[in-house]
C-alpha positions, 0 to 999 in steps of 0.5 A, a space after each residue: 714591229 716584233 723584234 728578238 729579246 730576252 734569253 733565247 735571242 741569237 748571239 749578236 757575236 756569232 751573227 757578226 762572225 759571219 764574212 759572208 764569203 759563201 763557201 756556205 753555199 756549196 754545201 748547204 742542201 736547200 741552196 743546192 735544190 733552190 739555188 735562192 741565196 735566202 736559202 742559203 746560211 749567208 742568206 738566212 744570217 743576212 735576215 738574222 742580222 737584220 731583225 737583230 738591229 730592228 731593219 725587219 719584223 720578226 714576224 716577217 713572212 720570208 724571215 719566218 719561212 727560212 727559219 723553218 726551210 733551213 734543215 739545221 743540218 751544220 754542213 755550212 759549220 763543217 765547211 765555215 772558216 770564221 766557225 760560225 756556231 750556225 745551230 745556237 743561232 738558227 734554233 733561238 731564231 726558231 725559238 722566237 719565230 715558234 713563239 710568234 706562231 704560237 703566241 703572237 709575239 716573242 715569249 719576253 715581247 713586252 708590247 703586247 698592242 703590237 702583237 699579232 694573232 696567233 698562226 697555228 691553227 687548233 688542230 695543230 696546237 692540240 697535236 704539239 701540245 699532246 706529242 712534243 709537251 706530254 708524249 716525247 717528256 713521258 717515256 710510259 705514254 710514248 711506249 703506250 703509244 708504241 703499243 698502239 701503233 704495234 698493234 696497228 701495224 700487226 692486226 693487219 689495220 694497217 695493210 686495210 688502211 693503206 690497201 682501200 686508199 683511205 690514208 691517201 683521202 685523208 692526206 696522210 698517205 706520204 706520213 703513215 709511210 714514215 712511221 717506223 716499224 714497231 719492235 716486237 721487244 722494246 728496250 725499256 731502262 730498268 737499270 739493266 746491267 750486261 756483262 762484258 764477254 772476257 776481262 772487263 776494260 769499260 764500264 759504259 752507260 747506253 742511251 735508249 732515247 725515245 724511238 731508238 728504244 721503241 722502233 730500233 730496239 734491235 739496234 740497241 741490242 746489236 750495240 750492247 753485244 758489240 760492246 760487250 764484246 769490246 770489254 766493255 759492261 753496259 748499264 742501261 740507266 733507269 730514269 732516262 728519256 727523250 734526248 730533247 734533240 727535237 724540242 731544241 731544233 724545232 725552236 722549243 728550248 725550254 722543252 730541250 732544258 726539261 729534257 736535258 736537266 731529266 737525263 743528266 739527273 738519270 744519269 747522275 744518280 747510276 753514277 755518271 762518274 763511274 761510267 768511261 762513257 755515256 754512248 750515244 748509238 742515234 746521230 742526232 741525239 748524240 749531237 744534242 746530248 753533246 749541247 746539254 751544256 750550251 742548251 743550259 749555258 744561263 742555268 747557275 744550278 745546271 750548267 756545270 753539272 751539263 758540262 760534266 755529262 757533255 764531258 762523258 758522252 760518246 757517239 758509238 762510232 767515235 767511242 769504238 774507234 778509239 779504242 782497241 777494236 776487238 777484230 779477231 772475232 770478225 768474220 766475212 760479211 761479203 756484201 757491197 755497203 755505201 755509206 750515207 753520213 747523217 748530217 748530225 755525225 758528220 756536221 755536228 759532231 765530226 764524226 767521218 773517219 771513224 765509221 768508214 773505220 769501223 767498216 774496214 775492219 770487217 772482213 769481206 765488207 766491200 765499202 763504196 763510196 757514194 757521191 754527195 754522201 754528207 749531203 742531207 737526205 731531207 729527213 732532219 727530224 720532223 721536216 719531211 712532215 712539216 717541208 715534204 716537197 723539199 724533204 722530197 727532193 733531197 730524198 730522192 737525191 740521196 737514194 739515187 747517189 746511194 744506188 748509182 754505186 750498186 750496193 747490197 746495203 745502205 749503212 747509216 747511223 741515224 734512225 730518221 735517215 733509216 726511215 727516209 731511206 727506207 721509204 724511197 727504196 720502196 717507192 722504187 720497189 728496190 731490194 736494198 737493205 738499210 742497216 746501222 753500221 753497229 748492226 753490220 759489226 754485230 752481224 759480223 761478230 755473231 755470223 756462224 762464219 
């Protein structure tokens, strides 16, 4: 029998904390679509606990396949009573199912004997291996890749690609949809520093992560003007990467401290405590910039210096809100806007108020609010890939909520809930644009009014 061990093994003392009342349930996507309670949080810290006392095999076929359904989205943390830390929990479950996967067995499993073979077959090791441990941790051969998807895209490869059906015989028609479009500028840090417009009140550091630079550069852009017309000047420190956002949730820690210990060092040296805030403008970045120090809990060396970074770091939405919002040069934006919550604002970081602030601040702007706004539209990272027929699904769910309430704009704050979004609008040849909310502040401030 393969069982939990070593670092990464789940909390016993979170798993405990558990009552399993089941207000969980209600909330939790993949229970609402399956109606299963293994699909559940209760369900799947009921499997957790049981592996954890040695009653079922870590390599048990239901076990590892609700780690890998759940879509560690944190509405079961938002809405649990006993304040079940579900995230720490599911991603070292993660950690040690991958490493089954991968290995055979737990990375610290010490028999080997009863190890079993590995279940990821050459083609995909050779991809993980080429994306997730060289790619996402080398920001020069990510934009390399960038470059080479731009030109893709450009050339006019791609319309051939997807006019002859080509991508559909190879099975890869639902996942070219999804990749993002390329900016034609990325935003690469270089250490730039942007002025603020008028008395300066904040200094900032800003994140360009690794797809926000690269495929939402413009986003990044709108941030820095919205701040600098906010006070505030803005340091785009060099040395900085990838968040680790999905090393840590699709169960390669390890990854994630690489990742982690990079940037705080990036940061660290432009002086991480001279900036008022470090700024996150992606939702599922800024939740895990925010974990650094309990990604790093067992380092001696690093831990402390991760608590002084979670200590800086705010989401672009939360850091606005709080201070006093530049609102005399907002002019008229009149358009109908929804707002669909990215489950790592609103779950993970609880994030809700103040984006709806935000936009209430901008003149003309009529806000709708759509049904089930905080529920997850499937995108989480890599899971429209790796779970299609459930990222489906709830695509389908959330852009038929968005829509039921006739809006010209779908706002969000996250680039994977954009990208999902944006291909189910296609799919149903609808004229509805999805838009950062930071994008609609910064149309705002500029329009010629």
């Amino acid at each position: 029998m393969i069982a939990f061990s070593g670092k990464d093994r789940p909390d016993e003392g979170i798993i405990n904390t558990c009552v399993h009342c089941g207000i969980c349930l209600s909330v939790c996507p993949t229970y609402r679509v399956t109606g299963l309670e293994m699909s559940s949080p209760r369900g799947r810290i009921f499997l957790m606990k049981q592996v954890s006392a040695g009653e079922m095999s870590a390599d048990e076929p239901e076990f590892m396949a609700q780690m890998t359904q759940c879509l560690n989205c944190r509405a079961c943390e938002a809405a649990c009573p006993s304040g079940v830390k579900y995230g720490q929990i599911l991603e070292a479950s993660r950690s040690q199912v991958m490493a089954i996967r991968l290995d055979g067995r737990p990375k610290t499993e010490d028999d080997p004997k009863t190890a079993n073979s590995p279940a990821v077959p050459a083609a995909e090791r050779i991809i993980r291996a080429a994306v997730f441990d060289h790619m996402f941790k080398d920001m020069r051969l990510f934009r390399a890749f960038s470059g080479a998807l731009k030109v893709y895209q450009k050339s006019g490869a791609q319309a051939i690609a997807r006019k002859t059906g080509l991508l559909k015989l190879m099975g890869m028609g639902e996942m070219e949809a999804m990749l993002p479009a390329i900016s034609q500028k990325m935003l690469q840090p270089r250490g730039q520093i942007f002025a603020a417009e008028g008395e300066r009140r904040y200094r900032v550091a800003l994140l360009t992560g690794c797809i926000m630079g690269t495929a939402f550069a413009q986003v990044h852009k709108a941030t820095i003007r919205v701040l600098q017309k906010n006070g505030c000047e803005v340091v785009i420190p060099e040395g900085q990467g990838c968040c680790g956002a999905l090393h840590t949730h699709g169960g390669d820690l390890d990854g994630g401290r690489e990742l982690a210990r990079a940037n705080i060092l990036a940061l660290e040296r432009a002086g991480l405590d001279e900036f008022d805030a470090v700024i996150s403008n992606a939702a599922g970045c800024g939740s895990t910039l925010k974990e650094y120090a309990h990604l790093l809990a067992d380092d001696p060396v690093w831990h402390e210096r991760a608590a002084r970074w979670t200590s800086k770091v705010k989401d672009i939405h939360e850091f606005l809100a709080s201070i006093e919002l530049n609102t005399q040069d907002l002019k008229p934006l009149n358009a109908t806007v929804t707002f669909q919550e990215p489950c790592h604002l609103a779950h993970a970081q609880r994030i809700t108020s103040q984006p709806r602030k935000l936009l209430g601040a901008i003149p003309g702007l009529q806000l709708r609010e759509m049904p089930e706004s905080a529920l997850c539209c499937g995108s989480a990272g890599i899971y429209n890939v790796i779970q299609p027929e459930m990222a489906a699904a709830l695509g389908e769910r959330k852009i038929e909520n968005a829509l039921s309430v006739k809006p010209d704009i779908i706002a969000t704050a996250n680039p994977g809930c954009a990208l999902q979004l944006a291909n189910e609008l296609r799919k149903r040849g609808q004229n509805v644009q999805v838009k950062y909310i930071i994008e609609l502040l910064d149309q705002s401030y500029f329009s010629p009014g």
